[in-house]
C-alpha positions as protocol buffer text, in pm:
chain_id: "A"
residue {
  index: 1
  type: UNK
  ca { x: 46 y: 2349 z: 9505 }
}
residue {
  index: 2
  type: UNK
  ca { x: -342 y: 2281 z: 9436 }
}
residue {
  index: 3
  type: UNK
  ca { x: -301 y: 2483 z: 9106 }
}
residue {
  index: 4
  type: UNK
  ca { x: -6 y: 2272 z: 9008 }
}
residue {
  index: 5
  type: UNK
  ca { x: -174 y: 1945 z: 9051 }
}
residue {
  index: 6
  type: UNK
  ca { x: -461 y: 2050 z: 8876 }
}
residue {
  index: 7
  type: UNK
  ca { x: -262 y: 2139 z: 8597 }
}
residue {
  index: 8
  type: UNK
  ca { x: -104 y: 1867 z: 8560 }
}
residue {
  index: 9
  type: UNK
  ca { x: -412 y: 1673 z: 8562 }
}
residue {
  index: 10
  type: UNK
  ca { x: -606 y: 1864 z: 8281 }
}
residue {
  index: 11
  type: UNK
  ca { x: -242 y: 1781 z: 8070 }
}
residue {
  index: 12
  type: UNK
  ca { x: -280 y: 1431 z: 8151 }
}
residue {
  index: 13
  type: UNK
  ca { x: -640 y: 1420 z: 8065 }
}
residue {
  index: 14
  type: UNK
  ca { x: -613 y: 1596 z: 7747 }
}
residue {
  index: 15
  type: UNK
  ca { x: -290 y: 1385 z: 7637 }
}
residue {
  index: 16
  type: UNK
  ca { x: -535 y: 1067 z: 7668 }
}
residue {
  index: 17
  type: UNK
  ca { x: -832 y: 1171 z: 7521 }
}
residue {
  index: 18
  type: UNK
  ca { x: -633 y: 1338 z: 7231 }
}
residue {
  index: 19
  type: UNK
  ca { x: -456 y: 1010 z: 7155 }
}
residue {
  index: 20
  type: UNK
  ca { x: -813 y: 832 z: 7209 }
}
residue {
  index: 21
  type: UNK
  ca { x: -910 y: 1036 z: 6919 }
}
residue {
  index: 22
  type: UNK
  ca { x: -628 y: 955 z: 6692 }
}
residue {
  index: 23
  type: UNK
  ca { x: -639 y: 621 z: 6708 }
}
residue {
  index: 24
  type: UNK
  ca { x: -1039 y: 644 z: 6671 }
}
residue {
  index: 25
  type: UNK
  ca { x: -932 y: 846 z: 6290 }
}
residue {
  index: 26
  type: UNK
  ca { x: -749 y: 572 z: 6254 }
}
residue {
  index: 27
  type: UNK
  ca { x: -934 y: 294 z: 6254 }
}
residue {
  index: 28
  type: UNK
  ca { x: -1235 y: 435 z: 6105 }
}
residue {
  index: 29
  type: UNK
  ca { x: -1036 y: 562 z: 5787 }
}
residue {
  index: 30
  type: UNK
  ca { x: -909 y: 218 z: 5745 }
}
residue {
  index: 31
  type: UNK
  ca { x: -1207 y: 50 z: 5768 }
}
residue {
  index: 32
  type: UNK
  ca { x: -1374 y: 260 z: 5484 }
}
residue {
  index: 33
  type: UNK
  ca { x: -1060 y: 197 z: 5263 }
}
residue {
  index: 34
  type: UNK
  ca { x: -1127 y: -168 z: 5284 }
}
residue {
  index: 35
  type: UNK
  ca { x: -1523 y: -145 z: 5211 }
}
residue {
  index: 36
  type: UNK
  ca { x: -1478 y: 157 z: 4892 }
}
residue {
  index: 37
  type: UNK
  ca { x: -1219 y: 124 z: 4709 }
}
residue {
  index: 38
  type: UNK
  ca { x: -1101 y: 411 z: 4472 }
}
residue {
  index: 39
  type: UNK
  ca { x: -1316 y: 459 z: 4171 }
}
residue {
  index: 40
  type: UNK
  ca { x: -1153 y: 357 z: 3817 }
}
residue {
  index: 41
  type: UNK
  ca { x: -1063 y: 650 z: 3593 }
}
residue {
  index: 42
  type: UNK
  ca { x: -1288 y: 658 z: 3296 }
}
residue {
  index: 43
  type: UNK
  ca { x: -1262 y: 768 z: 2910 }
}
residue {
  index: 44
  type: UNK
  ca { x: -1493 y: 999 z: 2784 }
}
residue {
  index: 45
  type: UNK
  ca { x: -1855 y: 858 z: 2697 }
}
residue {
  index: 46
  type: UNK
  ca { x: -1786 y: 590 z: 2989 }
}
residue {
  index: 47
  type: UNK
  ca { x: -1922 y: 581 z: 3320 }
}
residue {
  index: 48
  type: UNK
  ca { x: -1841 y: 394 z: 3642 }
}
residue {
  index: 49
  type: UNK
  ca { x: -2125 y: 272 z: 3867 }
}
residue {
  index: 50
  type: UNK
  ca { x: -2041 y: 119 z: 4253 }
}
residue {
  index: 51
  type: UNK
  ca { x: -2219 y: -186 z: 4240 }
}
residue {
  index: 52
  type: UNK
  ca { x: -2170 y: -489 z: 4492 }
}
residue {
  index: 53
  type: UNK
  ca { x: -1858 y: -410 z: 4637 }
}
residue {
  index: 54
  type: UNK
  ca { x: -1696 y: -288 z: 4258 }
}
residue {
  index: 55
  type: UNK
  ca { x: -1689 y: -52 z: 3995 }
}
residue {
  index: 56
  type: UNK
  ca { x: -1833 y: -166 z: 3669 }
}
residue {
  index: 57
  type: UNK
  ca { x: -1725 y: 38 z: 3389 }
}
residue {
  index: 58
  type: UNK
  ca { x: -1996 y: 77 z: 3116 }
}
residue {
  index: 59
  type: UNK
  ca { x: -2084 y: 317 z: 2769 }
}
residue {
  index: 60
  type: UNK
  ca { x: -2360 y: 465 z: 2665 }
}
residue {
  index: 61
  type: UNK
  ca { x: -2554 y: 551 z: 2311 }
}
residue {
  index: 62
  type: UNK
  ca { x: -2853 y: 775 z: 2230 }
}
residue {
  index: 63
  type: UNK
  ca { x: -3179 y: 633 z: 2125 }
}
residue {
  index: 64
  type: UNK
  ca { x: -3375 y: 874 z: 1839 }
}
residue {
  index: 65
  type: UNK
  ca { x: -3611 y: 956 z: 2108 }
}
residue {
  index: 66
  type: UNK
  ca { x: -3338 y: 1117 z: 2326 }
}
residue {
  index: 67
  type: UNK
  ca { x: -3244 y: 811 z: 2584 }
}
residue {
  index: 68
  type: UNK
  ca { x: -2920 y: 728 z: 2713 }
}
residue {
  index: 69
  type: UNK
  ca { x: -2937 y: 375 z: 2725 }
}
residue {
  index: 70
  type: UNK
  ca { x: -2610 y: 144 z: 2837 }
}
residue {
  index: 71
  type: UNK
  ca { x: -2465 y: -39 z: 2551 }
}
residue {
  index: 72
  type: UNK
  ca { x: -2627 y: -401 z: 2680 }
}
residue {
  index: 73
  type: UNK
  ca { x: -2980 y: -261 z: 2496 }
}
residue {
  index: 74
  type: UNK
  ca { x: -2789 y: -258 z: 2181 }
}
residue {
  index: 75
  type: UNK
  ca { x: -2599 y: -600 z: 2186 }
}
residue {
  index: 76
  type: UNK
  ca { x: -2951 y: -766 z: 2193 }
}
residue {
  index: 77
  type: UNK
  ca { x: -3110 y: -505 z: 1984 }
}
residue {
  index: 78
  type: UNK
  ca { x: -3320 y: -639 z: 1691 }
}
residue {
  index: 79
  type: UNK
  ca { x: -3159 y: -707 z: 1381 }
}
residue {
  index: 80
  type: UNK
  ca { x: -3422 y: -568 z: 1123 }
}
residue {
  index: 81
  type: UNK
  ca { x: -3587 y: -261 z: 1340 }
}
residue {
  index: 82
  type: UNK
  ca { x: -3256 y: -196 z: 1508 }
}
residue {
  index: 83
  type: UNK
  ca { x: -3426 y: -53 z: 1789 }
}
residue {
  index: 84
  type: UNK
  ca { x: -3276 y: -147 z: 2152 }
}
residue {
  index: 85
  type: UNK
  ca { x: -3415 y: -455 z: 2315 }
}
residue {
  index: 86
  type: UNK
  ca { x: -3417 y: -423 z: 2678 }
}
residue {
  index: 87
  type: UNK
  ca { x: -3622 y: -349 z: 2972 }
}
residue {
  index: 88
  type: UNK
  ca { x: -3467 y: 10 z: 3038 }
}
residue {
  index: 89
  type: UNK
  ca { x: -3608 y: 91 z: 2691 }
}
residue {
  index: 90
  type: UNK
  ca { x: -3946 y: -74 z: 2704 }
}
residue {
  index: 91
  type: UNK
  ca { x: -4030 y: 102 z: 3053 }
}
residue {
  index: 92
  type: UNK
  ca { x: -3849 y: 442 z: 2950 }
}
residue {
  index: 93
  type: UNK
  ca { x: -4096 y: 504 z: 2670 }
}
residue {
  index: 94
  type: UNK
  ca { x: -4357 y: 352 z: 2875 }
}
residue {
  index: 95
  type: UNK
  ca { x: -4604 y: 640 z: 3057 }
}
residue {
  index: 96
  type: UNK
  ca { x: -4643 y: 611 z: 3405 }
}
residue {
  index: 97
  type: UNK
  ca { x: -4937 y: 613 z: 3589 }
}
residue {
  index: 98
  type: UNK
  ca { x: -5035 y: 855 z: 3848 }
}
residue {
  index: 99
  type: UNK
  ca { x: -4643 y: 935 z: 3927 }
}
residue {
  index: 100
  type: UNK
  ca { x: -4696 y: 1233 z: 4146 }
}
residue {
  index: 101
  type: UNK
  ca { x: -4359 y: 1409 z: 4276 }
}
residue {
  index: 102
  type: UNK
  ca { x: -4467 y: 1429 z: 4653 }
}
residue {
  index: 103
  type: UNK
  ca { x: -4353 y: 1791 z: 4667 }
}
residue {
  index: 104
  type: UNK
  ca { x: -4248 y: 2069 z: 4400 }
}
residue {
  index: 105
  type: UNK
  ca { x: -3897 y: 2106 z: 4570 }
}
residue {
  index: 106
  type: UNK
  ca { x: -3818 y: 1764 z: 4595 }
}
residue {
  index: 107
  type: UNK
  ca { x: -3434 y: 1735 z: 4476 }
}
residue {
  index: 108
  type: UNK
  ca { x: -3437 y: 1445 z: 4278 }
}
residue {
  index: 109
  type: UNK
  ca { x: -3715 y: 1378 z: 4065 }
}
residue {
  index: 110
  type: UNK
  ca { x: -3582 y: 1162 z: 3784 }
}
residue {
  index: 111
  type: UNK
  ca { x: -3478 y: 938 z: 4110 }
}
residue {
  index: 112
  type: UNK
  ca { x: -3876 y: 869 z: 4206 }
}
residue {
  index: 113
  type: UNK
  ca { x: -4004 y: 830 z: 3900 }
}
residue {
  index: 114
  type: UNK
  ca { x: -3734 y: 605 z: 3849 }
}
residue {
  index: 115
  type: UNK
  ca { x: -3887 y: 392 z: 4153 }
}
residue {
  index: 116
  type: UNK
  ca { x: -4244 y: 447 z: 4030 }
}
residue {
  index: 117
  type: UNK
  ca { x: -4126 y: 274 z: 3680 }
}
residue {
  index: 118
  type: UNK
  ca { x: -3991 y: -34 z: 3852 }
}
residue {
  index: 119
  type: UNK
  ca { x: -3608 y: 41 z: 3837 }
}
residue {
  index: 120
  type: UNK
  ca { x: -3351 y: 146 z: 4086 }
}
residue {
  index: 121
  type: UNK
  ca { x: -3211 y: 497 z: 4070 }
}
residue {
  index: 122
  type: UNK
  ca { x: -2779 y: 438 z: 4100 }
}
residue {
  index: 123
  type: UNK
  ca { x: -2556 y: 738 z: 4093 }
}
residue {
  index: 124
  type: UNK
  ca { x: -2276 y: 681 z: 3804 }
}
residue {
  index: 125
  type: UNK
  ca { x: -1931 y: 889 z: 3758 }
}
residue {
  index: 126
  type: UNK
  ca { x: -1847 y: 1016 z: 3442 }
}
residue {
  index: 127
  type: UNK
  ca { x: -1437 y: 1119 z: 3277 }
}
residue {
  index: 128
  type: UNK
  ca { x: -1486 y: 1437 z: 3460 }
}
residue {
  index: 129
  type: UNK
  ca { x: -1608 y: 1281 z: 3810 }
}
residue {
  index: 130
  type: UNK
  ca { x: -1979 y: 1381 z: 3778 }
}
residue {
  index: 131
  type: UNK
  ca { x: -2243 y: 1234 z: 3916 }
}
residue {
  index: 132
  type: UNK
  ca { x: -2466 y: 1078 z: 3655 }
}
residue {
  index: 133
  type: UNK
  ca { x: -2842 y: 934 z: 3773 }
}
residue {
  index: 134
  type: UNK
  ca { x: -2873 y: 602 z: 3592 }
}
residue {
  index: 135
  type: UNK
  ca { x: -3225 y: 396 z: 3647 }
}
residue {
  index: 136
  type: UNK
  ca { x: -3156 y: 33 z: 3653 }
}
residue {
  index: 137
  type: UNK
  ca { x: -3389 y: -252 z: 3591 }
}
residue {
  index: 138
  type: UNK
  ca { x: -3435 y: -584 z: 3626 }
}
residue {
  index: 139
  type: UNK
  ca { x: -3233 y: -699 z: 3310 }
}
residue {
  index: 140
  type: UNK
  ca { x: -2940 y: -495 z: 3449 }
}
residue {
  index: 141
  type: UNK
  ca { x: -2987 y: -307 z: 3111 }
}
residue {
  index: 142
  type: UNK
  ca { x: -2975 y: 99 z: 3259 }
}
residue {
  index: 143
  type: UNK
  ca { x: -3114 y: 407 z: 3102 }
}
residue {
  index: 144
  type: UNK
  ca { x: -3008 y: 778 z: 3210 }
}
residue {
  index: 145
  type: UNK
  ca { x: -3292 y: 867 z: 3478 }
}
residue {
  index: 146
  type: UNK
  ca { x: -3297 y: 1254 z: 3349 }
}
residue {
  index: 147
  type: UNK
  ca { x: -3358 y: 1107 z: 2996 }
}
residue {
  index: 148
  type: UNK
  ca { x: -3626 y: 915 z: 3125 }
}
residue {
  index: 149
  type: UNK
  ca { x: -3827 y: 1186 z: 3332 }
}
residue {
  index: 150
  type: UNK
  ca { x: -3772 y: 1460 z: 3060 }
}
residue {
  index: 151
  type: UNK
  ca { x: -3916 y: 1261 z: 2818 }
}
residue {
  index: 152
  type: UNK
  ca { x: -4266 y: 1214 z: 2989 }
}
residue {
  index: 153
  type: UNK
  ca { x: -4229 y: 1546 z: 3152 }
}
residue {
  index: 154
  type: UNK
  ca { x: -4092 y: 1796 z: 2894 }
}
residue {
  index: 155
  type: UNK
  ca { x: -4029 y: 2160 z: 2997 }
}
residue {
  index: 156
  type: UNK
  ca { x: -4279 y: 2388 z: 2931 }
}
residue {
  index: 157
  type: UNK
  ca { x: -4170 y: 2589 z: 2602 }
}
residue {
  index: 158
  type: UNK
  ca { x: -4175 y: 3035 z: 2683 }
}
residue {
  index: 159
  type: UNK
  ca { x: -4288 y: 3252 z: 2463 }
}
């Protein structure tokens, strides 16, 4: 008789807390449809970048010294030199000062000396859903973070 009631107690219990669970799922996977929404498909040589609540879709083009710059650089760029006129390409070819990676291991370094040249590191998806490190400055004009760092820290060449 004890064993019975106790059985019947754990099935209770369980039941509950199970559909406690459920309806936790619920309402947390709805709330995170509401605040992401799905990103955009892109074309190739387009990326999409979360930005207040949205996608914005944007394109890229490659500077002669090997930047990936968003087209916005180009729109302004001057007439006669046509060379890009934004802040993403005035601080990528800019050398840093005393930008010391805080450890050898650290994942991301394109991403601090992103912050250490006065932009914001943002994580962009490409046609193939990659995730692309973009540095973003104050001009909303963006250059490719990897660009940037490999150009003031080149590989060392083996022989």
């Amino acid at each position: 008789m004890v064993f019975r009631f106790v059985f019947i107690c754990t099935c209770i219990m369980f039941f509950f807390s199970h559909l406690a669970l459920a309806n936790t799922a619920k309402s947390v996977t709805s709330s995170q449809d509401q605040t992401h929404p799905v990103a955009p498909k892109v074309k190739k040589g387009e990326y999409a970048l979360f930005l207040k609540d949205n996608y914005i879709v944007f394109k890229t083009q490659n500077t002669a010294e090997g930047f990936e710059l968003d087209l916005s650089c180009f729109t302004k760029a001057n007439s006669k030199s046509k060379k890009p006129d934004c802040m993403a390409y005035t601080y990528a070819k800019m050398k840093a000062e005393n930008v010391q990676i805080p450890h050898p291991a650290m994942n991301n370094r394109a991403a601090f000396h992103c912050e250490k040249m006065q932009g914001r590191n943002l994580l962009a998806i490409d046609d193939q859903r990659n995730e692309i490190d973009f540095c973003r400055f104050a001009d909303n004009s963006m250059v490719s973070s990897w660009s940037m760092y490999m150009y003031h820290n080149p590989l060392p060449v083996r022989k």
